[in-house]
C-alpha positions as CSV (number, residue, x, y, z in Angstrom):
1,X,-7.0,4.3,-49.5
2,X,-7.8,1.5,-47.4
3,X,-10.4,-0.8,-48.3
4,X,-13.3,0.3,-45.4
5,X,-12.4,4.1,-45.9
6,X,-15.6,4.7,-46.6
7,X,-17.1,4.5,-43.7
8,X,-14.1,6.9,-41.9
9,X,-16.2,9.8,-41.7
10,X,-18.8,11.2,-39.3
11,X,-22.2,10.8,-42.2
12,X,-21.2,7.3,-42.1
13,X,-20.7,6.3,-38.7
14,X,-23.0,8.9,-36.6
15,X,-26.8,8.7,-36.4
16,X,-29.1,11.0,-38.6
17,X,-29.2,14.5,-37.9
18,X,-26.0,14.1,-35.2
19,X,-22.9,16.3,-35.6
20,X,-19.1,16.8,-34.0
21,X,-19.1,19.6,-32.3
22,X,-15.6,19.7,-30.7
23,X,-12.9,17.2,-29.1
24,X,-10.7,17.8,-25.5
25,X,-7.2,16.9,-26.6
26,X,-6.8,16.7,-22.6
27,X,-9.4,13.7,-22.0
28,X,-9.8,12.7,-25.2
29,X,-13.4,13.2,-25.4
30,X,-15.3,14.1,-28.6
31,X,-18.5,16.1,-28.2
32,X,-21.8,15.9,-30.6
33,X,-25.3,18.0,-31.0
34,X,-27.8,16.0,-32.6
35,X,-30.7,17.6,-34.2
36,X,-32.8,18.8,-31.4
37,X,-29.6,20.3,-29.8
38,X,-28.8,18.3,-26.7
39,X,-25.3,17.9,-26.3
40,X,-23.3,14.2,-26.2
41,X,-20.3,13.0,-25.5
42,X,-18.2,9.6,-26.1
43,X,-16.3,7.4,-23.8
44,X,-12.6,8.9,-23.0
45,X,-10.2,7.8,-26.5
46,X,-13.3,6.8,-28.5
47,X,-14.0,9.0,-31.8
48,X,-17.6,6.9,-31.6
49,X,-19.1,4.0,-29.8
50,X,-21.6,4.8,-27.1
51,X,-22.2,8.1,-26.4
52,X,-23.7,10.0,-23.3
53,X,-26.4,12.7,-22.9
54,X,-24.4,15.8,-21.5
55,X,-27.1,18.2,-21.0
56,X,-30.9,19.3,-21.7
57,X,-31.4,21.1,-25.1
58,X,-30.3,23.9,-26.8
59,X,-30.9,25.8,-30.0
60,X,-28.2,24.7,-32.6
61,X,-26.0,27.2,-34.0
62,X,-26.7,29.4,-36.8
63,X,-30.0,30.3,-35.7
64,X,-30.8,33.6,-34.7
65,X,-32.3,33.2,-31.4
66,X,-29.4,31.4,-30.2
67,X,-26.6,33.7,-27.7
68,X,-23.3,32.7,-29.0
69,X,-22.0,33.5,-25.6
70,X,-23.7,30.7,-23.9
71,X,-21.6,28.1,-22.7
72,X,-22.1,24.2,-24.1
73,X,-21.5,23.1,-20.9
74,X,-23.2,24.1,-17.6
75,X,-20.3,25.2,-15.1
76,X,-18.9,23.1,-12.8
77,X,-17.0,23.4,-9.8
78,X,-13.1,22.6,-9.6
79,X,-13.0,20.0,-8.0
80,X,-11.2,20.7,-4.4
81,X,-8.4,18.2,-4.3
82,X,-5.2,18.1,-2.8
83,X,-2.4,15.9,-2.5
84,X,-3.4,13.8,-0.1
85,X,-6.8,12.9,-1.8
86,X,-4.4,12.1,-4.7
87,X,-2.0,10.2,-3.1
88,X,-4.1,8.1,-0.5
89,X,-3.9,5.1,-1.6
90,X,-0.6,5.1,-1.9
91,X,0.2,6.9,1.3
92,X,-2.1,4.0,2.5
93,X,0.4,1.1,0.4
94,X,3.7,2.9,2.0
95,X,2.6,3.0,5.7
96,X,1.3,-1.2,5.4
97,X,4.8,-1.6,4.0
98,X,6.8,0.4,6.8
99,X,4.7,-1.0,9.4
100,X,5.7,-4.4,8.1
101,X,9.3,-3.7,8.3
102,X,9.2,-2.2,11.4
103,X,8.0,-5.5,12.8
104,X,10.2,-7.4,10.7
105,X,13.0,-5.7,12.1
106,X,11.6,-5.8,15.6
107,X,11.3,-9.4,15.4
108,X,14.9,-10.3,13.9
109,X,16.5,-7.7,16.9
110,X,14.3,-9.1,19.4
111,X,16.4,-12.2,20.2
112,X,19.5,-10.8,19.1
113,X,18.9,-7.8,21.7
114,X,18.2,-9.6,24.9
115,X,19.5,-8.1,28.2
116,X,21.9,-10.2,30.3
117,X,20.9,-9.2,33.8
118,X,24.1,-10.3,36.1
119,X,23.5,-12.9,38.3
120,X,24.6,-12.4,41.9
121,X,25.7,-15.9,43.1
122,X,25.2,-16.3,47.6
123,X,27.5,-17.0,49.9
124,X,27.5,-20.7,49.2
125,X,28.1,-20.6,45.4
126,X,30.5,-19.2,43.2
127,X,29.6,-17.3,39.6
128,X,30.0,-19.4,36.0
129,X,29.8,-17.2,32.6
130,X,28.5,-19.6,30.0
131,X,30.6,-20.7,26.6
132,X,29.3,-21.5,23.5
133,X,28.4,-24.9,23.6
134,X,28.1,-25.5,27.4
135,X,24.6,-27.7,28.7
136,X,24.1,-28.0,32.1
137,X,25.2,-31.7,32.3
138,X,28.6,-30.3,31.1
139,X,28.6,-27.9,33.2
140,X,27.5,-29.9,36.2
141,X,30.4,-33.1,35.5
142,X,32.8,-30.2,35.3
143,X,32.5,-28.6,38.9
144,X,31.6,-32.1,39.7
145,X,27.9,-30.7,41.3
146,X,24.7,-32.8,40.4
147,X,22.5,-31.6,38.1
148,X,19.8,-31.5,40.2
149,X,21.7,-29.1,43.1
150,X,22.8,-27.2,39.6
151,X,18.9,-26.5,38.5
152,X,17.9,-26.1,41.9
153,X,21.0,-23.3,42.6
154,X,19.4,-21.8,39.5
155,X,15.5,-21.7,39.7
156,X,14.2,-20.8,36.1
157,X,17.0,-22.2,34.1
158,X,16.2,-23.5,31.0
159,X,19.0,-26.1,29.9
160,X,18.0,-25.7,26.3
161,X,18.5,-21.9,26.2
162,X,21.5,-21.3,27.6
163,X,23.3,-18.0,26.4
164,X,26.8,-17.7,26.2
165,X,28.2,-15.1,28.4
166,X,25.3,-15.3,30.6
167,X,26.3,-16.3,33.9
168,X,24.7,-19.3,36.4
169,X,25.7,-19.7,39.6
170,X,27.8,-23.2,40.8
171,X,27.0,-24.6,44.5
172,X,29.7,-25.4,46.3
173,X,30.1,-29.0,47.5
C-alpha cells in the first residue's frame, strides 16, 4: 500500500455529508449528492477537484417520500447535429487549402500557357519565328534592318520578352 493511501477514498477527499452517486464511463464524469440532495458533478477525467452544481434539490434516496422513478437529471434535448456542424472547421481548413492550390497552379500555368497569336506580316515585310536566344539587335544585324525600322515594324515589342516560336515581322530594305 502506498504511502498516501489513506487519503484514496471518497470520506477522505469529499466534503461532509457529500456522496458518489455514479460515474459516465463515456465522459468520464463522476456524479455526487451532498446532504441536502442537489446533484454535482466533476470536470471530464477528474474523480475530484472542483465540482459543479447540476440541478436544484432533491430528496436523497432511501427515504420514503422519494419516487425511485425520477430521473437525476432533468431531460435534455439531443442535440441536432449533423456532419457538417462536425466537420466545419475542417471543411473550412480543406477549401483554404484547395483554393491555395488552385492559385498556385494558376499562377505556375499562367506563363507557361500563353497564346501565340500569328502575326500577319504586310506587303512590305516578310515573317521571322523567334529562336531561343534571339534579341532584337541579333535579329536586326542578321537581316541587316535597323533596330529602330525593326521596333517600329513591330509596335508593342518588348525586346526583353521575346518568345521563341513567336513570330515578328522583318521590313524589307
Amino acid at each position: 500500500m502506498g504511502r498516501w493511501s489513506q487519503y484514496d477514498t471518497d470520506e477522505e477527499r469529499l466534503p461532509e455529508g457529500m456522496q458518489r452517486i455514479g460515474y459516465d464511463a463515456d465522459t468520464q464524469i463522476y456524479t455526487f449528492r451532498d446532504r441536502d440532495g442537489s446533484i454535482w458533478e466533476s470536470a471530464p477525467g477528474n474523480q475530484y477537484g472542483q465540482l459543479h452544481r447540476i440541478n436544484t434539490t432533491y430528496t436523497p434516496y432511501g427515504d420514503d417520500a422519494h419516487d425511485d422513478t425520477e430521473p437525476l437529471h432533468e431531460p435534455t434535448e439531443p442535440k441536432d447535429s449533423s456532419w457538417r456542424h462536425e466537420m466545419g472547421p475542417l471543411l473550412n481548413w480543406f477549401l483554404l487549402i484547395g483554393l491555395f492550390l488552385l492559385f498556385i497552379f494558376w499562377f505556375i500555368n499562367s506563363g507557361a500557357t500563353k497564346k501565340v497569336t500569328p502575326t500577319t506580316c504586310r506587303d512590305h515585310s516578310s515573317p521571322y519565328k523567334i529562336k531561343s536566344g534571339d534579341s532584337c539587335w541579333a535579329i536586326a544585324e542578321e537581316h541587316s534592318v535597323p533596330l529602330d525600322s525593326l521596333l517600329h515594324e513591330n509596335q508593342g515589342l518588348d525586346c526583353d520578352k521575346l518568345t521563341p516560336g513567336s513570330t515578328l515581322c522583318i521590313p524589307k530594305v
